[in-house]
C-alpha positions, 0 to 999 in steps of 0.5 A: 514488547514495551515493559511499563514498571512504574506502576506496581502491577507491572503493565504490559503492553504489545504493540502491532505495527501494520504492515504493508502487504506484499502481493504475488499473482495470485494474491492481487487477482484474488484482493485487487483486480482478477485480470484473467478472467476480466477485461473491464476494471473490477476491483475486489476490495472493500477499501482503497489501496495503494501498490508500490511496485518496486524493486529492491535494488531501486534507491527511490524505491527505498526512499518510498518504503518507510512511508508506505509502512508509515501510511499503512500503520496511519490508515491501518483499517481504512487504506490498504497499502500493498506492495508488488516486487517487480523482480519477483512478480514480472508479470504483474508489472507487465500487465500495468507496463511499468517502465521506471519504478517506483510506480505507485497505483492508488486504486479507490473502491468506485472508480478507475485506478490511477498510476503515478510515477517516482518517489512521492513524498508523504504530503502527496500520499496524503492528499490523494488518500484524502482527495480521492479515496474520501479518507480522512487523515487519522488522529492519533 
C-alpha cells in the first residue's frame, strides 16, 4: 500500500501488479491447448499468450523472469503471460519436447504457436507481441 499524506484526507492507494500465471497440467488443457482429447492445434484462450517454460535452477531462466512479470503488468488485460516449471510439470515439457530452457511458446489467438529458444531480451518480446499477436505496446 502506498500512503499519500500530503493532502489533508489521507489518499490511499492500492497498487495490483499482474502476475504471470503459472500453469500445472490441468490448468494449460483447460486455458491453453487440450492436447488430450485433440490432436490438431486448438487454442482455448481469448487472447494471445506467452509461456516460459523454465526451471528454477536455470540462470537464463532467471534473466527472463522479471521481464515476463514486466510483460504481464504492461499488457495486463491484452496478452496473457504463462509460465510452465518444467521440474514441476514434466510432462507438459515432454509433449512440446523442450530440450534447453528457457523456451519461449508465443501462442496468438488465430494461428499456429511458434516456440523460440534462450533468454530474449525485452525489445524482442515486444516486437512479436506487436508483430504477431497485432497487440500495440501500451501508454502508461
Amino acid at each position: 500500500m502506498i500512503t499519500c499524506s500530503s493532502y489533508p484526507q489521507h489518499i490511499y492507494l492500492i497498487i495490483t501488479l499482474m502476475a504471470a500465471t503459472h500453469l500445472t497440467k490441468q490448468s494449460f488443457l483447460d486455458k491453453v491447448f487440450d492436447y488430450e482429447n485433440n490432436s490438431e492445434w486448438t487454442f482455448k484462450g481469448d487472447k494471445p499468450c506467452i509461456i516460459d517454460f523454465y526451471a528454477d535452477w536455470c540462470g537464463p531462466c532467471k534473466m527472463v523472469a522479471p521481464i515476463m512479470e514486466e510483460l504481464s503488468n504492461e499488457y495486463a488485460g491484452g496478452v496473457d503471460i504463462y509460465k510452465i516449471d518444467t521440474e514441476a510439470e514434466q510432462e507438459l515439457a515432454a509433449v512440446f519436447g523442450i530440450r534447453s530452457i528457457p523456451s519461449i511458446l508465443f501462442v496468438p489467438t488465430d494461428d499456429q504457436p511458434q516456440m523460440a529458444m534462450g533468454a530474449l531480451p525485452k525489445h524482442t518480446f515486444k516486437e512479436v507481441i506487436r508483430d504477431k499477436f497485432g497487440v500495440a505496446e501500451p501508454t502508461n
